[in-house]
Backbone bond lengths (Angstrom), bond angles and torsions (degrees), N, CA, C in turn:
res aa  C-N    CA-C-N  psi(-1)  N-CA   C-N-CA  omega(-1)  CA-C   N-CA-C  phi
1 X - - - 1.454 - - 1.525 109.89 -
2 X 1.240 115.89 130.98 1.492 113.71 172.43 1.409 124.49 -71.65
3 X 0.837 119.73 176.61 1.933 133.75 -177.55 1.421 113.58 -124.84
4 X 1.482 104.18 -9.45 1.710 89.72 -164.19 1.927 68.03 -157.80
5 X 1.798 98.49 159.06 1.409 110.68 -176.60 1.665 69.39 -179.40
6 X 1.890 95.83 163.33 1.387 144.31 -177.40 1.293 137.08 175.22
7 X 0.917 117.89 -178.30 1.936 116.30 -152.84 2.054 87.78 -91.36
8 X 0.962 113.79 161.39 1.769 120.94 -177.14 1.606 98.36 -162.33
9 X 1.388 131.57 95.89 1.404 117.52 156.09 1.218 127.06 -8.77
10 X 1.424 129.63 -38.39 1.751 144.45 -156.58 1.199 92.41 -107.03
11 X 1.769 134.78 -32.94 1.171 130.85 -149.84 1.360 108.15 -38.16
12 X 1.719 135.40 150.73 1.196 137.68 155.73 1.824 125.59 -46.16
13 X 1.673 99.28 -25.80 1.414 85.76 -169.13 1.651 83.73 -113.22
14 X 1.206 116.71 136.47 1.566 134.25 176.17 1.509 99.72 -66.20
15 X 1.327 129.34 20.49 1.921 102.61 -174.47 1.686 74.81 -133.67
16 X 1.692 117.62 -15.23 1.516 86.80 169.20 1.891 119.52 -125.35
17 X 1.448 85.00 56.83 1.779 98.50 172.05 2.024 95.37 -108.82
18 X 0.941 113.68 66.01 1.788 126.87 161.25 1.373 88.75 28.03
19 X 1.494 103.27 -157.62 1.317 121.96 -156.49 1.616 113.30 -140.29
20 X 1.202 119.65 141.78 1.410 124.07 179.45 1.220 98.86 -118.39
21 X 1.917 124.80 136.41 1.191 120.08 165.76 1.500 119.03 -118.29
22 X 1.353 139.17 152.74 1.514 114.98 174.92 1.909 91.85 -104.66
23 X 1.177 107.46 58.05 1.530 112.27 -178.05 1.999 110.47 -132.21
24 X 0.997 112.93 101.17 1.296 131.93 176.20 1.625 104.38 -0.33
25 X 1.477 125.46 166.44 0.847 119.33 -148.77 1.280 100.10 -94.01
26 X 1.736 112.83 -50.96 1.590 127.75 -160.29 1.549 90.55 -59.05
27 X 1.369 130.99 -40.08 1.558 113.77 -161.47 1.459 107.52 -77.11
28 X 1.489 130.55 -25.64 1.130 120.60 166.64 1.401 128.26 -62.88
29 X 1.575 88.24 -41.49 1.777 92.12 177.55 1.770 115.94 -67.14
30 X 1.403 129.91 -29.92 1.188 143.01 158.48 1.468 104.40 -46.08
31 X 1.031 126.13 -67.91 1.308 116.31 -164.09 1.726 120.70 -80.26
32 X 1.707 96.59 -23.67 1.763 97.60 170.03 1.555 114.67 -60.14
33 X 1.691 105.01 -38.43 1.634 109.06 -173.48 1.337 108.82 -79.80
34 X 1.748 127.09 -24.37 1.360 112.63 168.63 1.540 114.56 -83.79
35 X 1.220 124.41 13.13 1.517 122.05 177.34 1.718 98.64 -73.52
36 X 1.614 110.88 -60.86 1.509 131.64 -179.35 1.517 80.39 -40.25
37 X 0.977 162.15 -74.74 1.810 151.76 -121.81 1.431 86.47 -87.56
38 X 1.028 130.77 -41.27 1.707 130.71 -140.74 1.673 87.55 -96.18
39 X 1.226 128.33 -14.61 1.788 109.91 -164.54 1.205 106.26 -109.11
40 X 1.333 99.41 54.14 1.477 115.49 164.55 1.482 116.28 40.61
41 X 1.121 111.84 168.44 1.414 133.35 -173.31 1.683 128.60 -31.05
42 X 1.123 91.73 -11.95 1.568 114.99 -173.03 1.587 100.14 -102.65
43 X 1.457 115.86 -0.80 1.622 111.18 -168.29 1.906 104.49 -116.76
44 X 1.182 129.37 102.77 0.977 117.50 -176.66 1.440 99.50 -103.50
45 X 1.703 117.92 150.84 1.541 131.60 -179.27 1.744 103.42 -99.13
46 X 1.091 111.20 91.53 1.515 112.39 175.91 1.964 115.20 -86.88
47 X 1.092 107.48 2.74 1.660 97.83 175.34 2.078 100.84 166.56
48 X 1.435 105.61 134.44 1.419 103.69 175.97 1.550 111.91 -147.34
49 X 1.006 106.71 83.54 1.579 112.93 -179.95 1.614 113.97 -102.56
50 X 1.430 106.01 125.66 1.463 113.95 -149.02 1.758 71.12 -89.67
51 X 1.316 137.44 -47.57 1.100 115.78 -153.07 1.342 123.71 -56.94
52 X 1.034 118.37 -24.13 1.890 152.41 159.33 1.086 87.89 -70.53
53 X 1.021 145.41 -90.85 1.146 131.09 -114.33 1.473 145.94 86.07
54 X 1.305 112.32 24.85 1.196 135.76 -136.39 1.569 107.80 -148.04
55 X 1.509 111.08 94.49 1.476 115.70 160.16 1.400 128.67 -99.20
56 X 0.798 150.19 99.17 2.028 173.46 125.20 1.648 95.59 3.04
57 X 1.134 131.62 148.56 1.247 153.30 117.47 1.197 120.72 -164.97
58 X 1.567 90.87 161.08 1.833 111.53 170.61 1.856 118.48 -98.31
59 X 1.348 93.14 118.85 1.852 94.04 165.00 1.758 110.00 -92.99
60 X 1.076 97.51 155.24 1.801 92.36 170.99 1.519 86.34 -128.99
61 X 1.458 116.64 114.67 1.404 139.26 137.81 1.583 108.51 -8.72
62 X 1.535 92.10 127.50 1.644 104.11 172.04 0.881 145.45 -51.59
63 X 1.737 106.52 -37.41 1.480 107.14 -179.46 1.940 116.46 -100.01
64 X 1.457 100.51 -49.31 1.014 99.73 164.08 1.413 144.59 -123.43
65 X 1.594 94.93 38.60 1.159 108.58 163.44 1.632 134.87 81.85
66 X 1.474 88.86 1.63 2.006 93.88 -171.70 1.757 99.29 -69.75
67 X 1.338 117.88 168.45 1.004 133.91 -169.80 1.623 99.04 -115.85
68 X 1.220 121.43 113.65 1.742 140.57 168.23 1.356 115.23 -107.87
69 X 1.380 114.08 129.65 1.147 147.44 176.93 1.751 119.13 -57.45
70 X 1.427 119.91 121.45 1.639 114.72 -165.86 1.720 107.07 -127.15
71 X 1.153 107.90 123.63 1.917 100.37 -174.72 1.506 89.20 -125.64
72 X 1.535 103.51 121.36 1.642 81.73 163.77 1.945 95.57 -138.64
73 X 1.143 113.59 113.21 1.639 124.80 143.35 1.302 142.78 -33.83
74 X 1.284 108.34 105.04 1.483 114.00 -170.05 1.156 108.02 -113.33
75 X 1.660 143.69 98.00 1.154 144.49 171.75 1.119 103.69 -141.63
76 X 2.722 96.23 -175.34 1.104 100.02 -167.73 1.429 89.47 -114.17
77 X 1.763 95.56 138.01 1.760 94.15 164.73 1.308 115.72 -74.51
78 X 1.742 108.72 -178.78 1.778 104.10 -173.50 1.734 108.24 -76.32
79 X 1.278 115.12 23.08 2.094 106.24 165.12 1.391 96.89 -111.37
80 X 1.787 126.15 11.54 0.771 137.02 166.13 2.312 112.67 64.52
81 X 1.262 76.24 32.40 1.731 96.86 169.24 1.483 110.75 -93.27
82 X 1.540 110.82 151.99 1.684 125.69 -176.21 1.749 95.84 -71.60
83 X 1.035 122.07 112.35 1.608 126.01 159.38 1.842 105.47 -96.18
84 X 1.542 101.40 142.48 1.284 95.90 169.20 1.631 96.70 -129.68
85 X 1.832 122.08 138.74 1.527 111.59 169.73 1.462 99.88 -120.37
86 X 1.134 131.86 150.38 1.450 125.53 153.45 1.297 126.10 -119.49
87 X 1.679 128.65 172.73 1.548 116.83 -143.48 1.815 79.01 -151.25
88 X 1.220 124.91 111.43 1.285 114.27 165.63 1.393 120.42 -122.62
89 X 1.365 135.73 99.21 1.234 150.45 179.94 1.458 118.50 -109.78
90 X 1.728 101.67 137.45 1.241 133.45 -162.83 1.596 100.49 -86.93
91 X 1.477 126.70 114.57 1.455 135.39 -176.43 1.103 113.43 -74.19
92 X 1.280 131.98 -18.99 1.286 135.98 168.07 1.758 136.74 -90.65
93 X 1.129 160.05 -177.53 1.398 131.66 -159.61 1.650 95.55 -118.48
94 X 1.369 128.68 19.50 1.423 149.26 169.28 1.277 99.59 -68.90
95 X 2.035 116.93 116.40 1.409 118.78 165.35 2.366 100.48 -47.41
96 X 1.464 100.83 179.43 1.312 105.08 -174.34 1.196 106.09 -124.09
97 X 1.353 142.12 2.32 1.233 153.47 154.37 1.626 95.67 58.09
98 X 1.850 120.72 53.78 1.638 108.13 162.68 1.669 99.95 87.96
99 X 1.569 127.83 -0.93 1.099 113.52 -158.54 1.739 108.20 -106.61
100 X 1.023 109.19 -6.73 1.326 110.94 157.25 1.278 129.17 -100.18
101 X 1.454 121.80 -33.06 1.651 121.99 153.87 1.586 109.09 -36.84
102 X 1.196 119.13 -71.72 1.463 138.65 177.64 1.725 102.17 -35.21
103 X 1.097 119.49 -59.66 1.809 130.16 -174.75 1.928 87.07 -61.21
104 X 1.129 130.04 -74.09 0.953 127.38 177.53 1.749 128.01 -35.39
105 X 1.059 120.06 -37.55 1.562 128.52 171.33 1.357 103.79 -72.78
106 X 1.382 107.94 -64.41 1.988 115.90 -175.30 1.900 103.14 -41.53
107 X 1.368 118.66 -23.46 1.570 106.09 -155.94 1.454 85.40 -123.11
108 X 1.564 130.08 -0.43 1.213 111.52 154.87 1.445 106.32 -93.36
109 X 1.218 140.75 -28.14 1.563 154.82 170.13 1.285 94.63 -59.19
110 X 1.187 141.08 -37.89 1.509 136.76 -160.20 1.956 90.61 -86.88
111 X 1.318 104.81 -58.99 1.886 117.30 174.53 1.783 93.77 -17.29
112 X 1.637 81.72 -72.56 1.701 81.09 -159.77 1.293 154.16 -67.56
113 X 1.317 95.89 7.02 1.161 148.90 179.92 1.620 139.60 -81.50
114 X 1.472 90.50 -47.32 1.485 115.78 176.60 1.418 91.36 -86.56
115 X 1.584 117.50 -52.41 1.666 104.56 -168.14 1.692 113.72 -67.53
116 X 1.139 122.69 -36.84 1.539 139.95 153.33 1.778 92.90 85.61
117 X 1.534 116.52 45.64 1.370 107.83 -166.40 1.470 99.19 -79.23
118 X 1.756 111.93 -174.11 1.559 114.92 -175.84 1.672 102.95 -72.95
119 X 1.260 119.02 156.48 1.250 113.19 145.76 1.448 125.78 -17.91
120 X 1.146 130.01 -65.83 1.450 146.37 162.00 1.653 118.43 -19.17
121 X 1.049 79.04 -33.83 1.747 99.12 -167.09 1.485 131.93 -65.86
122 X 1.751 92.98 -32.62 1.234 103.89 -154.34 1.592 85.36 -122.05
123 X 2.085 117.13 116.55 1.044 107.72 -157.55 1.371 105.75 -122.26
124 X 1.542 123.31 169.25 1.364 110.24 -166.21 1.654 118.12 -60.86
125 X 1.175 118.40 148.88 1.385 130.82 -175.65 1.225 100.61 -51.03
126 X 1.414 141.49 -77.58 1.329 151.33 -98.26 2.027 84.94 -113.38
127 X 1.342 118.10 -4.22 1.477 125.07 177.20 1.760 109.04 -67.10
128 X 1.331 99.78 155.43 1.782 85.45 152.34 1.847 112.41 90.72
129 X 1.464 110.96 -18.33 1.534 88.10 -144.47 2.040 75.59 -122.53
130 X 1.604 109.61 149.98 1.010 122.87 -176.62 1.376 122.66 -93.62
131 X 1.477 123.38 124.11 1.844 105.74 -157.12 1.659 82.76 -82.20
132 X 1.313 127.78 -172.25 1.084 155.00 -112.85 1.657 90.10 -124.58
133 X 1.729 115.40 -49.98 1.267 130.19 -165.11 1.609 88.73 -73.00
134 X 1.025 133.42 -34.90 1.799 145.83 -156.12 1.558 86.56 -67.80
135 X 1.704 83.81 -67.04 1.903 88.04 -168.85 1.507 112.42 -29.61
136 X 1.259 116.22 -76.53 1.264 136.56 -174.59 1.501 125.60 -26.82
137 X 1.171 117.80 -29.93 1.300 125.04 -147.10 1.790 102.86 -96.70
């Protein structure tokens, strides 16, 4: 069982390759950082710097309570589209039995939701992003 999971364009499972939006930046980033407010009591906002791009929080687990680690990325790739990835890792040395994959889908399912964009909108993951050899050249 893993401890740590996150969104990967390539990822094997298609619900955790993040999200592409063709929707401006500030409204994504608005609504990713008011999701963290909205998930109740168990969701703490530890840091949100739009200039990064970079929102922080802590969940504490339902039953018994451990405290897990939440990164989620809000930027623009180079077609200059809203990408969102998230990174959810378990602080403690306890496998996660699916429980951060799962946290990860619900708060990208929750994303898409709140923003309620067209079909259109929401574009394939694996778009957008520059391989390494690209950079270079």
């Amino acid at each position: 069982m893993r401890k740590t999971e996150m969104t990967q364009p390539g990822h094997a499972d298609p619900t955790l390759r993040g999200r592409r939006y063709a929707i401006p930046f500030d409204t994504v980033w608005k609504r990713a950082v008011a999701l963290i407010a909205e998930g109740g009591s168990r969701w703490t906002l530890q840091e949100a710097d739009d200039q990064r791009g970079i929102i922080r929080a802590e969940v504490r687990t339902f039953l018994l309570g451990f405290v897990d680690d939440l990164r989620i990325r809000v930027w623009l790739d180079v077609d200059a589209q809203t990408r969102v990835d998230v990174l959810s890792r378990c602080r403690t040395s306890r496998p996660d039995f699916g429980a951060n994959a799962k946290r990860i889908r619900r708060y990208l399912r929750n994303l898409d939701r709140t923003l309620d964009p067209p079909p259109a909108a929401i574009l394939p993951p694996e778009g957008g992003l520059m391989l390494a050899h690209e950079h270079s050249r």
